[in-house]
C-alpha positions as CSV (number, residue, x, y, z in Angstrom):
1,X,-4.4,1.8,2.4
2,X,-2.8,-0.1,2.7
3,X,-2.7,1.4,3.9
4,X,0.1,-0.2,3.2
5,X,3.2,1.5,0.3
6,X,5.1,-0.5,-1.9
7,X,5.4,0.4,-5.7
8,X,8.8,2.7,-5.5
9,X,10.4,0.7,-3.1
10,X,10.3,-2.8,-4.9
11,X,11.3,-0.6,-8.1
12,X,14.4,0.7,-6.4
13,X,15.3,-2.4,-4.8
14,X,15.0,-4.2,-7.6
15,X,17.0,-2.4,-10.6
16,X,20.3,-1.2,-11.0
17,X,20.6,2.7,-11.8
18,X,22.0,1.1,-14.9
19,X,19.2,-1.2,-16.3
20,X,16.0,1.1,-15.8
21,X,15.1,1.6,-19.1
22,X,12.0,-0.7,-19.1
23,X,10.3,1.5,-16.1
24,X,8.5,4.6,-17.3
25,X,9.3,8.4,-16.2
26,X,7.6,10.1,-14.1
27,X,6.0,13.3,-14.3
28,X,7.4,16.4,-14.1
29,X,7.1,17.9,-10.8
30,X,8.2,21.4,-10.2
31,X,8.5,21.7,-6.5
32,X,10.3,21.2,-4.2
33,X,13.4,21.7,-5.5
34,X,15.4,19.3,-3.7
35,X,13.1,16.1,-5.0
36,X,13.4,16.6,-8.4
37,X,15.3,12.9,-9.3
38,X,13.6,11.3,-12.0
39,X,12.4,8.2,-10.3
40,X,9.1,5.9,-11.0
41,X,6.2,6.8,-10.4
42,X,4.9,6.1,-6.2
43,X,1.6,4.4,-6.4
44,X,-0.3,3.5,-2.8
45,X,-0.3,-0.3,-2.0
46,X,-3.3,-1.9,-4.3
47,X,-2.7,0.3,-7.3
48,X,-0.8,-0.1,-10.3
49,X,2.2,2.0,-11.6
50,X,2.8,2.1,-15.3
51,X,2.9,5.5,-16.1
52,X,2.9,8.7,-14.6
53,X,0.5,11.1,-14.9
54,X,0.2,14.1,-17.3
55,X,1.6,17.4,-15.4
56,X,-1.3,18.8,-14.7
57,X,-2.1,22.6,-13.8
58,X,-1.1,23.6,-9.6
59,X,-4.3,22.6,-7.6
60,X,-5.7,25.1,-5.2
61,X,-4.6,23.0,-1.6
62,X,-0.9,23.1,-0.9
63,X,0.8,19.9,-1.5
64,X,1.6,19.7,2.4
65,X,-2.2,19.4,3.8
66,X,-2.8,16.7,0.7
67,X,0.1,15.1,2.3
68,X,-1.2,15.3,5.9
69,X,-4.8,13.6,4.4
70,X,-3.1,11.3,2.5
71,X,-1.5,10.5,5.8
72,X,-4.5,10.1,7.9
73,X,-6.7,8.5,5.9
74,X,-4.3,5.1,5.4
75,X,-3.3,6.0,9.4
76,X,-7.2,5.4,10.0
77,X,-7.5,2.7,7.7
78,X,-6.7,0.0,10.5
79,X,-9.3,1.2,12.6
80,X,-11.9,1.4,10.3
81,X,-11.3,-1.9,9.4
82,X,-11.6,-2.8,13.0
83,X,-15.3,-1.2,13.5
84,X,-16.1,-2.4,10.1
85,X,-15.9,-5.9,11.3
86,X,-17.7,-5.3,14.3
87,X,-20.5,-5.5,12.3
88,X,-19.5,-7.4,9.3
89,X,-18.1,-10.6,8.2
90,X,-13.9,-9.9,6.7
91,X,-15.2,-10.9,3.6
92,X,-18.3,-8.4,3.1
93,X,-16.0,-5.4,4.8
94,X,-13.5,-6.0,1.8
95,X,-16.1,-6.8,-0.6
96,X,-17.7,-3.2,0.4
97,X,-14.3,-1.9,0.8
98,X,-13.3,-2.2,-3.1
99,X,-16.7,-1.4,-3.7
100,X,-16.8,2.1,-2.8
101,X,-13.3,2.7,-3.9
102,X,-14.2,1.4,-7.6
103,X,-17.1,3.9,-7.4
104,X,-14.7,6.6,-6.8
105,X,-12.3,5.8,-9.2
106,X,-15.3,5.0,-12.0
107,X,-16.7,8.9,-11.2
108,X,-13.0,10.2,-11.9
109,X,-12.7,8.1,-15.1
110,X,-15.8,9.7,-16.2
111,X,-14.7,12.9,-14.8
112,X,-11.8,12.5,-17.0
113,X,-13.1,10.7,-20.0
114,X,-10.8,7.5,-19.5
115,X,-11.8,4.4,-21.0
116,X,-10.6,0.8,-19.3
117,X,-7.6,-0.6,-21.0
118,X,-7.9,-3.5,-23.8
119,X,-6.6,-6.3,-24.5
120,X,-7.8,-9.9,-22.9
121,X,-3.8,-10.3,-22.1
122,X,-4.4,-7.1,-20.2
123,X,-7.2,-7.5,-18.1
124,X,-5.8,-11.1,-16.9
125,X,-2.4,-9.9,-15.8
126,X,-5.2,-7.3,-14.0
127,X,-6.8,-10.3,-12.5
128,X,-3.7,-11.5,-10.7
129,X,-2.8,-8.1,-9.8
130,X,-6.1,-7.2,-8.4
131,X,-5.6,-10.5,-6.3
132,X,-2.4,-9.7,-5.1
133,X,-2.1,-6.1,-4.1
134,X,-5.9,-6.2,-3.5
135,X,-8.0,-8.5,-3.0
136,X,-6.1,-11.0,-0.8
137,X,-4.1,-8.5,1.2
138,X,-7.6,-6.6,2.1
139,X,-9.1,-9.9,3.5
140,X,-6.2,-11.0,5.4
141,X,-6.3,-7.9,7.3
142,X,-10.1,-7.5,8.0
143,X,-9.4,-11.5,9.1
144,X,-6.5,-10.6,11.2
145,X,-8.1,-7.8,13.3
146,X,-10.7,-10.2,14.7
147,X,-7.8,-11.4,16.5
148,X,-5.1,-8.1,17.1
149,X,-5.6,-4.8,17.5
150,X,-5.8,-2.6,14.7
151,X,-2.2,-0.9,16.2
152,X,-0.7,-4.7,15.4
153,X,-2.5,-4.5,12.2
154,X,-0.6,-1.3,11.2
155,X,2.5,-2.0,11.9
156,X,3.0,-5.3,10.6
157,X,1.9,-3.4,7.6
158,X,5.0,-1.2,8.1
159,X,7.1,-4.6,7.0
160,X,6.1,-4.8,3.2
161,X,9.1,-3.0,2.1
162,X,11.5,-5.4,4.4
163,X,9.1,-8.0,2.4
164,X,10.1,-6.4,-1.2
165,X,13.5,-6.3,-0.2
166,X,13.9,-9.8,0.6
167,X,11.7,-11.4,-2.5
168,X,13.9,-8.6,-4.7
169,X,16.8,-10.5,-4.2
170,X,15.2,-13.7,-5.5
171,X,12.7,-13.0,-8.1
172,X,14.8,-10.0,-9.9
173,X,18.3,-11.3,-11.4
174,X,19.4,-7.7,-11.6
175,X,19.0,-6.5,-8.3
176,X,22.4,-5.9,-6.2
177,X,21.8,-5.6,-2.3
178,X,24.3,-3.6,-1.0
179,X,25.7,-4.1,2.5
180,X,23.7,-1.6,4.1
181,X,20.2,-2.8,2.4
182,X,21.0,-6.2,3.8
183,X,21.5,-4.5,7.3
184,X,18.6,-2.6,7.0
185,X,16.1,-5.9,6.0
186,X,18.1,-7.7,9.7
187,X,16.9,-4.5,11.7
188,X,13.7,-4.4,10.2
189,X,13.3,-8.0,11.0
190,X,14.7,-7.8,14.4
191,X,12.0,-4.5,15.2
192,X,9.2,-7.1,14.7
193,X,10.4,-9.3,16.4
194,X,10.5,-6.4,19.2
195,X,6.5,-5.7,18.2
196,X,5.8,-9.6,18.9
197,X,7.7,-9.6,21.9
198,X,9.6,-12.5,20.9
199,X,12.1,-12.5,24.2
200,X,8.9,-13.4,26.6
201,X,7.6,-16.4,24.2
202,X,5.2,-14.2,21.8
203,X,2.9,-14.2,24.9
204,X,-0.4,-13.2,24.9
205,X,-0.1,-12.6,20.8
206,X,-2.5,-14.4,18.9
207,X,-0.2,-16.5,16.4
208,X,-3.3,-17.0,13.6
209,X,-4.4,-13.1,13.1
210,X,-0.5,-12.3,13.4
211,X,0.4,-14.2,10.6
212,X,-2.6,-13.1,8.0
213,X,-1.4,-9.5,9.1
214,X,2.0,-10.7,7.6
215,X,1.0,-12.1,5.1
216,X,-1.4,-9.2,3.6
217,X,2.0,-7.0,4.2
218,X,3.6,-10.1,1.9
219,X,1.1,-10.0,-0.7
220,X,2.4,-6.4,-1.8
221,X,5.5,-7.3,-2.6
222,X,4.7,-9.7,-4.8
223,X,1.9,-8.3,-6.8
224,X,4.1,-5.4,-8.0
225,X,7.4,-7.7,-9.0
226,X,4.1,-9.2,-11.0
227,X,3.4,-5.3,-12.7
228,X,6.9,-4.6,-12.7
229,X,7.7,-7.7,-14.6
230,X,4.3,-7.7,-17.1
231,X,2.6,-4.4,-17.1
232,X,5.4,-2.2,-17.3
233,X,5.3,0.2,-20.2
234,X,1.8,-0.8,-21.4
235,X,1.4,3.0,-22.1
236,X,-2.9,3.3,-20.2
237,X,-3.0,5.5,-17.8
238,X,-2.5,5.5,-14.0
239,X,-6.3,6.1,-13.6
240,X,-7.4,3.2,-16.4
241,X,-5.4,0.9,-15.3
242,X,-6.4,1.1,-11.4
243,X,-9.6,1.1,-12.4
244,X,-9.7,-1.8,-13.9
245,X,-7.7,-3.7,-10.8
246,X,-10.3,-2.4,-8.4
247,X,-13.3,-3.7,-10.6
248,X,-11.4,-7.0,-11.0
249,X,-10.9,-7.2,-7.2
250,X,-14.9,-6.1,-7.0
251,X,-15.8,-9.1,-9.1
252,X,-13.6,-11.6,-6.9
253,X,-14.7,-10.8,-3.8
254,X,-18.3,-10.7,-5.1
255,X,-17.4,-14.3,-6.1
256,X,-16.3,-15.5,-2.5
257,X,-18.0,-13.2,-0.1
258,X,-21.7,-15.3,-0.7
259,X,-19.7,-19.0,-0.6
260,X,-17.9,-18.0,3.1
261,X,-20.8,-15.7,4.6
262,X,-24.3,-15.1,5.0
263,X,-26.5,-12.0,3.9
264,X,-26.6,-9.9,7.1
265,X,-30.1,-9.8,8.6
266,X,-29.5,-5.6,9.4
267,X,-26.9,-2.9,8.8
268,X,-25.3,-1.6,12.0
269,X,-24.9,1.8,11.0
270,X,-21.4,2.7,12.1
271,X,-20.0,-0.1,10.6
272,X,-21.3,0.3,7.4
273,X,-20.0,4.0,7.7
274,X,-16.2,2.8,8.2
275,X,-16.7,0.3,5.4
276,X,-18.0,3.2,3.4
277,X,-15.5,5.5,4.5
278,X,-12.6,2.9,4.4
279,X,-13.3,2.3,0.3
280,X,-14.5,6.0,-0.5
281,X,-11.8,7.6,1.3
282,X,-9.1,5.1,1.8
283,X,-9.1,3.1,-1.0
284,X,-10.6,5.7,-3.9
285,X,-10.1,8.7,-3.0
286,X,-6.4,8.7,-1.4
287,X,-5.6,7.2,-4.7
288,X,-6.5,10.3,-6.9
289,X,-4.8,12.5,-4.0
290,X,-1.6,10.0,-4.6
291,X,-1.4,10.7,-7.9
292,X,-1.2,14.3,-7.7
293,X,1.3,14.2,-4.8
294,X,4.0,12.2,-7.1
295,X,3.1,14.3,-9.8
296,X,4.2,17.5,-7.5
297,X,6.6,17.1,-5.2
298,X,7.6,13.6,-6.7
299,X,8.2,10.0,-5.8
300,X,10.5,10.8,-3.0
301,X,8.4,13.2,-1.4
302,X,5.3,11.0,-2.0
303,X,6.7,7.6,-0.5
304,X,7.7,9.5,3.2
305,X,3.7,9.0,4.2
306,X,4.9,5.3,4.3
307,X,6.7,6.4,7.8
308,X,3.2,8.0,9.2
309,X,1.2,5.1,8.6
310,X,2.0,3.0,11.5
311,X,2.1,6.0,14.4
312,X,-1.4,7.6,12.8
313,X,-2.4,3.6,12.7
314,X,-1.2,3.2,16.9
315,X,-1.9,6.4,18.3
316,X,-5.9,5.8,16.5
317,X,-6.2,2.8,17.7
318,X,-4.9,3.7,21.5
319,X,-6.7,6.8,21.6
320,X,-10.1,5.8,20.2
321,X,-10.5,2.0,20.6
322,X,-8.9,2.1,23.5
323,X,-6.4,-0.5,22.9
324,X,-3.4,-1.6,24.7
325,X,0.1,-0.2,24.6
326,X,3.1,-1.4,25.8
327,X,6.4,-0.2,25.2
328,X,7.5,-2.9,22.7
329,X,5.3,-1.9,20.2
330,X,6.2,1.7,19.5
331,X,9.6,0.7,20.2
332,X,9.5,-2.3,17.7
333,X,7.7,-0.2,15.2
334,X,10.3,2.7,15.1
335,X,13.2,-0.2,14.4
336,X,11.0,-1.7,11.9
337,X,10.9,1.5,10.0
338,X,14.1,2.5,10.7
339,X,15.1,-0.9,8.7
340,X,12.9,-0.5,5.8
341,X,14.5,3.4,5.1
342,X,17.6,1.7,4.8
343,X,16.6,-1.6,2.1
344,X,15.7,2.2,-0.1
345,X,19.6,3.4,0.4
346,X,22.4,2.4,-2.3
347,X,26.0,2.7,-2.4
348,X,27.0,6.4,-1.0
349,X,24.3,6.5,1.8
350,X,21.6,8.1,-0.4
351,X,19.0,6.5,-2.4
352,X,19.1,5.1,-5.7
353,X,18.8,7.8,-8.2
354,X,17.6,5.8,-11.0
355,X,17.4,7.1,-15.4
356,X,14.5,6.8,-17.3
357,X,14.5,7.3,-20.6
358,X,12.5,10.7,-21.5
């Protein structure tokens, strides 16, 4: 959904427009003009990014309306994840969550004729990024909205770039945090704090289902400096290689789900609609519809549905579950993002404009 996007901004923040030689090109895109750098290829949060699609012929539906969808349908994500666990246990939403979206991505493969990557080294750095940018963040959130709204949910999504920033400047030797990045990752910072309402004592906030919602934003970061630093460059496909992380994650949670929870004794129907939607849609589908978007308009384009995300995820969540709003929250939310555009900015107030080899 993740909802949740996180591939091209840990690349930026973590390499030098000098040392980028070990992160693949990505695709051509012809249009629009203006977003025509050569950066890596934008994957959605729980995907993996090694290389970029082939260009691929102009489809039918303008690039804007995919955009709008794409939009949407991680927007929604929070609040399906909320009536999903009206009926459900966390654990059986995710579980049904990444199975769906594997189904999707399996009928595409097909579609296709790709064939799962190889190589036992392969599938295990798989493993831990299934757990990572999948598995674990997926369950912390369907845990978390027990607790918060769905509209806390989304935003404290909004911080995994703040996240990437910050672990950047640890994990990756190479990257240099300019003055303004650093400013940016404060402000960020300082807008959740505004969301949690930190002047009046966090009051009312439930600490527990705040703190898994963090976390899941965390657990982005950190699986793709995992990717960027060992699948990088492995030369399968986009498509084979989120395939495989989604079947991985399908085989966890099919693990844990029966040691923590009980076989439901009936299906609530709506539920089991948002789960179905939430992996079908969200989590397969907006994948393939990804893809194409970088493969357009380009990274640059592709990463702005990042700033929709949280004010689809509140204004859903207000207008339909009829939660709560006070004015900390948008408020709060518009700093947080306002912070994570900056941790993408370099030297010269403009983002990095990184070269790949060709």
């Amino acid at each position: 959904m993740s909802y949740e996007i996180v591939s091209v901004i840990v690349n930026r923040m973590s390499a030098p427009t000098e040392s980028r030689a070990s992160l693949p090109a990505a695709a051509p895109h012809p249009r629009p003009a203006p977003d025509t750098a050569p950066n890596p290829p934008h994957t959605p949060p729980g995907t993996t990014a090694v290389r970029a699609p082939d260009a691929a012929p102009a489809p039918a539906l303008d690039w804007r309306l995919r955009f709008g969808a794409l939009s949407l349908v991680w927007g929604f994500s929070f609040l399906l994840i909320k009536v999903g666990t009206d009926g459900y246990a966390p654990f059986q939403v995710t579980l049904g969550r990444l199975l769906f979206g594997t189904l999707v991505l399996a009928v595409a493969m097909a579609w296709k004729r790709e064939r799962l990557p190889r190589g036992a080294r392969t599938w295990g750095h798989l493993a831990v990024a299934a757990l990572f940018l999948n598995a674990l963040p997926f369950s912390l959130f369907a845990y978390s909205e027990l607790t918060i709204p769905s509209t806390l949910a989304g935003i404290c999504n909004a911080t995994s770039p703040l996240w990437g920033m910050a672990l950047s400047m640890v994990a990756l030797s190479e990257d240099r945090p300019n003055r303004r990045r650093v400013a940016g990752l404060g402000i960020g910072f300082l807008g959740v704090l505004t969301v949690l309402g930190a002047w009046q004592g966090f009051h009312g906030l439930d600490a527990a289902g705040t703190a898994m919602a963090l976390l899941a934003s965390l657990s982005y970061p950190i699986g793709w400096i995992y990717v960027r630093r060992t699948l990088a460059g492995s030369g399968h496909s986009h498509l084979s290689l989120t395939g495989a992380q989604l079947l991985l994650a399908t085989v966890q949670l099919a693990v844990v789900t029966p040691l923590f929870t009980s076989a439901p004794t009936h299906f609530a129907l709506v539920p089991l609609l948002a789960v179905i939607a939430l992996g079908a849609l969200g989590t397969g589908f907006a994948v393939l519809i990804q893809y194409g978007l970088v493969a357009e308009v380009g990274p640059t384009t592709a990463q702005m549905v990042t700033y929709f995300i949280p004010v689809i995820a509140t204004a859903a969540g207000v207008a339909i579950l009829g939660e709560s709003l006070t004015w900390s929250t948008p408020v709060g939310a518009a700093i947080v993002l306002a912070g994570a555009a900056l941790t993408q900015t370099r030297a010269g107030n403009s983002p990095s404009r990184p070269k790949n080899p060709s």
